[in-house]
N, C-alpha and C positions, 0 to 999 in steps of 0.2 A: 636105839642106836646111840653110842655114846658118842659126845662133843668131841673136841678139840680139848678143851679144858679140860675135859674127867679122865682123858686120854694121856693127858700130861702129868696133870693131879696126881691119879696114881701111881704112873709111872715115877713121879718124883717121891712119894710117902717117907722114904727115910730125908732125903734132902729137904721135906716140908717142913719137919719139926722147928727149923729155924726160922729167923724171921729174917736172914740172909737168902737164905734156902730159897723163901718163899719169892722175895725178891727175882730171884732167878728164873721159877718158871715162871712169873709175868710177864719179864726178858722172853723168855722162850716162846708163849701164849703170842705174842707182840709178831714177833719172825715168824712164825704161821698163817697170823691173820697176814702180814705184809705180803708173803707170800701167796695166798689166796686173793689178794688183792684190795683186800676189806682194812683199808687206810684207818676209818674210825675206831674200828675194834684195834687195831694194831695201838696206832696212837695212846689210848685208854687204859692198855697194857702197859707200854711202855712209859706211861707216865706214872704208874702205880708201883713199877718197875724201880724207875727213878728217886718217887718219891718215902723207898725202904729204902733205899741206896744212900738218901741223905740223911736218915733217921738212922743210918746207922753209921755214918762218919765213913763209908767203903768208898772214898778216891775212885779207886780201879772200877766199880761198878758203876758210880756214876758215869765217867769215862765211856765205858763203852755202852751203856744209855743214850748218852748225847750224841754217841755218833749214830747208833739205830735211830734216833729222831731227825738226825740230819738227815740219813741218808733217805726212810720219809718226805721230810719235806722236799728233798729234790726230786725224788720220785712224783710227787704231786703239783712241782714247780711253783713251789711257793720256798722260794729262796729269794734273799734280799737280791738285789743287784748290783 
């Protein structure tokens, strides 16, 4: 049975080539697990997510990284106060 990931993976193949690309379905991997409810896997994504995002000078990607990680952490109520 295939994952989540291999599920994604190859559905992404020509978008993977890049290392934007790849960026993206991490993003993507991230909103699954979040949605499954698996915070850690989510998290892990999105910070791998993130961390092509700043390796690659992508603003816009970061951006909407740090809101999927906000919106995370409020999810899990670990927001400052």
């Amino acid at each position: 049975m295939a994952t989540i990931s291999d599920i994604l993976i190859a559905k992404g193949q020509a978008q993977a080539a890049s290392t934007r690309g790849r960026g993206n379905i991490y993003a993507d991997l991230g909103d699954c697990y979040l949605d499954l409810g698996q915070y850690g896997q989510a998290r892990e994504h999105y910070q791998e997510s993130l961390r092509r995002a700043v390796a690659n000078r992508d603003d816009r990607s970061q951006a909407v990284v740090n809101a999927q990680l906000g919106i995370l952490a409020a999810l899990e109520g670990d927001l400052p106060e």
